[in-house]
C-alpha positions as CSV (number, residue, x, y, z in Angstrom):
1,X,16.7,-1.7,35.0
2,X,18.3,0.0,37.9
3,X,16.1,0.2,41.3
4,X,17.2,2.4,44.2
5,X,15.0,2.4,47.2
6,X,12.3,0.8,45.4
7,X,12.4,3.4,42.6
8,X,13.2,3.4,38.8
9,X,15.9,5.5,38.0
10,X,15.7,9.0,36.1
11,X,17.8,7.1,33.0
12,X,15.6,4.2,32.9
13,X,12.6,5.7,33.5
14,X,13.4,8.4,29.7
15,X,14.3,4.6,28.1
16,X,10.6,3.7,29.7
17,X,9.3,6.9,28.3
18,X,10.6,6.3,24.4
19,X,9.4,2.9,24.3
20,X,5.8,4.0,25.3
21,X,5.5,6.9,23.1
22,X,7.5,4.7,20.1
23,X,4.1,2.6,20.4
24,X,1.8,5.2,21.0
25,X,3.6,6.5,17.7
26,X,2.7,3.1,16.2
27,X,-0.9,3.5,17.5
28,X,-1.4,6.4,16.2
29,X,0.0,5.9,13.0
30,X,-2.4,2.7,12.6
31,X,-5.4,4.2,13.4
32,X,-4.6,7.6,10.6
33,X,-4.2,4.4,8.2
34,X,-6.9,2.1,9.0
35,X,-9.4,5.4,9.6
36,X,-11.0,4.6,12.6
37,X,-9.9,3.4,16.3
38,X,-11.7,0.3,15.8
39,X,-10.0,-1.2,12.8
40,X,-6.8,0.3,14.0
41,X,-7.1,-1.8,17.5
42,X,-7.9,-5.0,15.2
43,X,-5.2,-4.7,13.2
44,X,-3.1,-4.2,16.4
45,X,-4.8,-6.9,18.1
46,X,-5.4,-4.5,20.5
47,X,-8.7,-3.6,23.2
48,X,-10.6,-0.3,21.0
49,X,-10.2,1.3,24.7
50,X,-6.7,0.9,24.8
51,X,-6.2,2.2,21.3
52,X,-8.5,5.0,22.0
53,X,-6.4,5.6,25.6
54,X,-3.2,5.3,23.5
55,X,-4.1,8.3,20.9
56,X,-5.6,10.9,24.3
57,X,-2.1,10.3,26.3
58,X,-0.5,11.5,22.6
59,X,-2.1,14.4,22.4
60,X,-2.4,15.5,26.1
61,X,1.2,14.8,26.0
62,X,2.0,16.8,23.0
63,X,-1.0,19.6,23.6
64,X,-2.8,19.7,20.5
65,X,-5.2,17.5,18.5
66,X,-4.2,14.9,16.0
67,X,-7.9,14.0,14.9
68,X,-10.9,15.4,13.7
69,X,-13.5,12.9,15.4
70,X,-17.4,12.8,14.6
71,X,-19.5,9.7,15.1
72,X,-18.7,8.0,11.6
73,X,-15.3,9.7,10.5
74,X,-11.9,10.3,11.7
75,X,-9.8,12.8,10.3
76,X,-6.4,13.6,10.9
77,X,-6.0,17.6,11.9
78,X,-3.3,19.8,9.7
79,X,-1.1,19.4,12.7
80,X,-2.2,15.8,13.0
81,X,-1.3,15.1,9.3
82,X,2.4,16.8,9.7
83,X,2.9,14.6,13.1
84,X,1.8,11.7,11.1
85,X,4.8,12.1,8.4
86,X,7.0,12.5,10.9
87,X,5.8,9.5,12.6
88,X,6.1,7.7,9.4
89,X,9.2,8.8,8.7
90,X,10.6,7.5,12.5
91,X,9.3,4.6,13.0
92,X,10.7,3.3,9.1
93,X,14.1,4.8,10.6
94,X,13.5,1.9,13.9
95,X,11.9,-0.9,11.6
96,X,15.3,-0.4,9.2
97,X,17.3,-0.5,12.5
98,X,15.7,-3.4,13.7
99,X,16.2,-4.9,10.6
100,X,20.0,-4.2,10.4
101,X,20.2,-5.7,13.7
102,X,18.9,-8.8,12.4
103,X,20.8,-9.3,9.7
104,X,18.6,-8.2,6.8
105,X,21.1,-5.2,5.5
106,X,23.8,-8.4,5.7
107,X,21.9,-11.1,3.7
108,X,19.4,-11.5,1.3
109,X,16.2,-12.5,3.3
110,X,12.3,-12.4,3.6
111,X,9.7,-10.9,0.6
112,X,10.6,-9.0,-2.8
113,X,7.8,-7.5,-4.8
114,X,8.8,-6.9,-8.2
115,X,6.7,-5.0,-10.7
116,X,6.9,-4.1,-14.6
117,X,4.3,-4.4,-17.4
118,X,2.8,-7.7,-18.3
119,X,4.9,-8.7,-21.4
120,X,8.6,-6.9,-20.5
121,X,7.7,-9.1,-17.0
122,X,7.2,-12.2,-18.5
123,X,9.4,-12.1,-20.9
124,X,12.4,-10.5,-19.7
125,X,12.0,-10.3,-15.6
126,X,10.7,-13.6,-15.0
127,X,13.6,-15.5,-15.7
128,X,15.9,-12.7,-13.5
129,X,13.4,-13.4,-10.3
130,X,14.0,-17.0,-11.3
131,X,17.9,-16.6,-11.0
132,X,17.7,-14.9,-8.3
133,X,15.8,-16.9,-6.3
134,X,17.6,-20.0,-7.4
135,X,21.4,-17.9,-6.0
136,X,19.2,-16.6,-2.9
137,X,17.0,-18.9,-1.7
138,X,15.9,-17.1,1.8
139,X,13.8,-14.6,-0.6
140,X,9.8,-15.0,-1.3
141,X,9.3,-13.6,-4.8
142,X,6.4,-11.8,-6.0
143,X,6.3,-10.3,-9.6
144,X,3.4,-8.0,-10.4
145,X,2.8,-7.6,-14.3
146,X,0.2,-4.8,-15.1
147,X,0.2,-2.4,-18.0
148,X,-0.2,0.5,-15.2
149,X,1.9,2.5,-13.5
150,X,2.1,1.5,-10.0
151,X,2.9,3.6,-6.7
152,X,5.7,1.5,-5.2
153,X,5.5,3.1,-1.9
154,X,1.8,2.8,-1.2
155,X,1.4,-0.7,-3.0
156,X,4.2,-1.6,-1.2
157,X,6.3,-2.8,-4.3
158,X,10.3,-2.9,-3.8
159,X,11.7,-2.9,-7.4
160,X,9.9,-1.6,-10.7
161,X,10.9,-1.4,-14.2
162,X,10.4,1.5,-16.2
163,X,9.7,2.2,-19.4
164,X,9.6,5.7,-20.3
165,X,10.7,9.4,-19.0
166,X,10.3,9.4,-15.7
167,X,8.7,12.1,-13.5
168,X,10.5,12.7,-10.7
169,X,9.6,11.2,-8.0
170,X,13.0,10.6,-5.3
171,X,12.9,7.3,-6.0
172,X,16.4,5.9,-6.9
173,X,16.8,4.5,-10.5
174,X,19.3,3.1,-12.7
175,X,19.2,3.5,-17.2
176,X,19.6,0.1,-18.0
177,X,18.7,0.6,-21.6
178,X,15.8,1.9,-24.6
179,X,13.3,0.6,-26.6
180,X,11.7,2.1,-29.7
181,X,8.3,2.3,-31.0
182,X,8.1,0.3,-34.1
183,X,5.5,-0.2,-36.9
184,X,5.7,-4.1,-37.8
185,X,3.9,-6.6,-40.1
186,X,4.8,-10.1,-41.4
187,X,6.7,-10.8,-45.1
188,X,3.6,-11.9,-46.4
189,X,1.1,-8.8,-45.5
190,X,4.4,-6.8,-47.2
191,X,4.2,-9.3,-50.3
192,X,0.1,-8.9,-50.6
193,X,0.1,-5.0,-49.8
194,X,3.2,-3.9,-50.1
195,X,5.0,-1.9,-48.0
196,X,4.4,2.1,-46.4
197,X,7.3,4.0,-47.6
198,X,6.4,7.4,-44.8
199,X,3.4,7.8,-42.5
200,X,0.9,9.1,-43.9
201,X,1.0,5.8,-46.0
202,X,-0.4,3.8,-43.1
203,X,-3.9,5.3,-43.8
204,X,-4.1,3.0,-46.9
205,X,-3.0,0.1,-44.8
206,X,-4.9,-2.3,-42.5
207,X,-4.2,-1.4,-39.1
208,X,-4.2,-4.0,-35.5
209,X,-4.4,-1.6,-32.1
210,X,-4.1,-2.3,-28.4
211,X,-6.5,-0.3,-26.9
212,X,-4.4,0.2,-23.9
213,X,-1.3,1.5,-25.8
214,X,-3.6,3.8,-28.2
215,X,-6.5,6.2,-26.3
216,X,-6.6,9.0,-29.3
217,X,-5.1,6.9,-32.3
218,X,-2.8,9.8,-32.9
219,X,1.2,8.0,-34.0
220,X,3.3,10.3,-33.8
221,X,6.4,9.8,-35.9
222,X,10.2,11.9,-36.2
223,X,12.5,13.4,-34.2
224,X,13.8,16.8,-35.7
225,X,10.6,17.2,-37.8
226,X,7.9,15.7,-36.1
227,X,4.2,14.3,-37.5
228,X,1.1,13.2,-36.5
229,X,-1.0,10.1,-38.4
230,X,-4.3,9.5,-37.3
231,X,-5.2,6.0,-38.0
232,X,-8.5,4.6,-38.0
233,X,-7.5,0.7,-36.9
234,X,-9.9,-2.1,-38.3
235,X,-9.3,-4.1,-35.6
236,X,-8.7,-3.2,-31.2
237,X,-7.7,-5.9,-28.8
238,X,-7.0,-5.4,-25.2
239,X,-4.2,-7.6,-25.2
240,X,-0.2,-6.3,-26.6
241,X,0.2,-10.4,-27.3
242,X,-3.0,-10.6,-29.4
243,X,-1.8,-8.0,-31.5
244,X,1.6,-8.4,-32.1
245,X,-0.2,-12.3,-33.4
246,X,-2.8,-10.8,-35.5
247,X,0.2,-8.9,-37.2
248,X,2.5,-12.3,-37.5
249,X,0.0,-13.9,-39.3
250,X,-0.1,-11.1,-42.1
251,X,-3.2,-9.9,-41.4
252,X,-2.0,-5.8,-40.8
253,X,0.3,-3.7,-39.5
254,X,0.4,-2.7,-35.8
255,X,2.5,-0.5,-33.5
256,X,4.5,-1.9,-30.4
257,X,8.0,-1.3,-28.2
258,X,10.4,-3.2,-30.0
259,X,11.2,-5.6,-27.1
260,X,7.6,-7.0,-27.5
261,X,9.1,-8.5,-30.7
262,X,11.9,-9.0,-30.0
263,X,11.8,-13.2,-31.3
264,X,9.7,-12.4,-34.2
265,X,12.4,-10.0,-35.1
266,X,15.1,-12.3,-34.6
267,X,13.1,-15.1,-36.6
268,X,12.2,-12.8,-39.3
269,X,8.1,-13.2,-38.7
270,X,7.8,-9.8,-38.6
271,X,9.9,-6.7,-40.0
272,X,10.1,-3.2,-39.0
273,X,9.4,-0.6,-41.5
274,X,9.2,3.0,-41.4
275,X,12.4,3.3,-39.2
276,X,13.7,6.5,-40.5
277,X,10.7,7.9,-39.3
278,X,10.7,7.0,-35.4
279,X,10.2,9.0,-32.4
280,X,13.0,8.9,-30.0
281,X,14.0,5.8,-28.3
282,X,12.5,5.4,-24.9
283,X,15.0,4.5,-21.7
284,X,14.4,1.9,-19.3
285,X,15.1,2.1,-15.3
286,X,15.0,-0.4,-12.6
287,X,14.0,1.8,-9.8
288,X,13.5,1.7,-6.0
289,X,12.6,3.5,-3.0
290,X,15.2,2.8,-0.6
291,X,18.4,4.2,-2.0
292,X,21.3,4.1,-0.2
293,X,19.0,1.7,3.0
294,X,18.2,-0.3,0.6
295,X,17.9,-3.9,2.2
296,X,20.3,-7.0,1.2
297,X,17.2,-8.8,-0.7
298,X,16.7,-5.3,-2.9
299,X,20.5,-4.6,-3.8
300,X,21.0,-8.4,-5.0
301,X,18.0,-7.8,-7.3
302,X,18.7,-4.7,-8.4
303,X,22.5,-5.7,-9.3
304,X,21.2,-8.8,-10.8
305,X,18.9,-6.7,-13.1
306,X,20.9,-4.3,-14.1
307,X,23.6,-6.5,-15.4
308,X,21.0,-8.7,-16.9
309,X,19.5,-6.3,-18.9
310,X,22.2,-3.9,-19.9
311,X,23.7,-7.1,-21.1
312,X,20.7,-7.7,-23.4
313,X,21.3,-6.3,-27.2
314,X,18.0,-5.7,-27.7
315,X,17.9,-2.7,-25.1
316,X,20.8,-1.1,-26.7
């Protein structure tokens, strides 16, 4: 810093004045999170005084009110709310800066949450993280299975695989592949029963649902020419795994992706009928919010990924 006649200089003292409103920025930003100037100061470790201080040189700097403030709730005004995406929106632009400058952009380093749903996690993801740990061993992994769809911004997720048409959203995301819906049993349900030559021959056949693949029971079957079976299951289970066994040891016919069964398939414990009838296949995206910022640790993942499972038959 640059002192002439025991005075700051203009140019140091604008540096002086973008640090402090960077982390009155930060402040005010935490306490529009946390929703309330005393959380915000613990999270910040700071005196609720100097948080509340913070916010009032903001706005009396700025000229307007950023929050609504009543003895139990603080809201963020409509002008508040647009200066707080904007805040957002800066200080991720210093944090990736800061991070560039310390070599995360160069080498893979520091967490990576994953997400997908519980079976395409453990059966295909799980031994990618593994890999990739094992090749970058700087990197904390954490993999999130949950049959859900997740919000990777707000839950703070880095990568997510997708299964399905996706909405969109301005996340980046790369096709790796598709999946199908298939109706399966095992050889001997097909031996005992027989086998459903079109749809509407699966109402004389004993039916195994997930409950969290099925909410109205309607299957929906073709492509051109498209039709509805309403199916009236004897049995519901909460789990995809439970199913896809109830249907390998003969005992009905169920509906799942085809990469849940992917082994069975392969072993010939279960066989695929009514494929003439499918919907269309399903594609599957590794997505991302970071695009082209994306850190070292999420590019080394996603690469890894998307060789990984465009490499897999089964998604083909």
């Amino acid at each position: 810093m640059t002192v002439v006649e025991g005075k700051v200089s203009a140019e140091d003292s604008a540096e002086i004045e973008i640090v402090a409103r960077l982390q009155a920025m930060q402040v005010f930003v935490k306490v529009a999170e946390s929703g309330g100037f005393a959380e915000a100061a613990r999270q910040l470790n700071m005196s609720p005084p100097a948080v509340t201080r913070a916010v009032a040189l903001l706005e009396e700097g700025l000229g307007v009110r950023l929050f609504t403030r009543t003895t139990r709730v603080v809201r963020l005004t409509e002008v508040g709310q647009r200066y707080f995406d904007d805040c957002q929106k800066i200080l991720s632009y210093v944090e990736e800066a800061d991070a560039m400058a310390s070599g995360a952009y160069r080498e893979p380093k520091g967490s990576l949450t994953i997400t997908a749903s519980v079976l395409f996690g453990q059966m295909y993801m799980m031994p990618i993280m593994r890999d990739y740990l094992d090749l970058n061993p700087q990197v904390v992994g954490k993999c999130l299975f949950l049959d859900r769809v997740t919000n990777l911004v707000e839950e703070g997720m880095d990568v997510a695989i997708r299964i399905g048409h996706l909405s969109d959203s301005g996340l980046s995301a790369i096709r790796v592949g598709q999946v199908r819906r298939v109706i399966c049993g095992a050889p001997s349900y097909f031996e005992q029963h027989g086998a459903p030559a079109v749809p509407q021959d699966l109402l004389q056949h004993r039916i195994v649902a997930a409950t969290s693949a099925w909410t109205n029971l309607e299957w929906r079957f073709g492509r051109q020419q498209k039709v509805s079976i309403s199916v009236e299951p004897q049995m519901f289970c909460n789990s995809n795994q439970a199913v896809i066994d109830a249907a390998r040891a003969g005992w009905g016919l169920t509906r799942v992706l085809s990469y849940q069964i992917g082994a069975e398939l392969n072993s010939g414990a279960l066989q695929i009928v009514l494929a003439d009838y499918e919907e269309e296949p399903l594609p599957i995206h590794v997505v991302h919010p970071e695009g082209r910022r994306a850190s070292a640790k999420v590019r080394a993942f996603v690469d890894l990924a998307v060789d990984r499972l465009r490499a897999n038959r089964l998604f083909n």
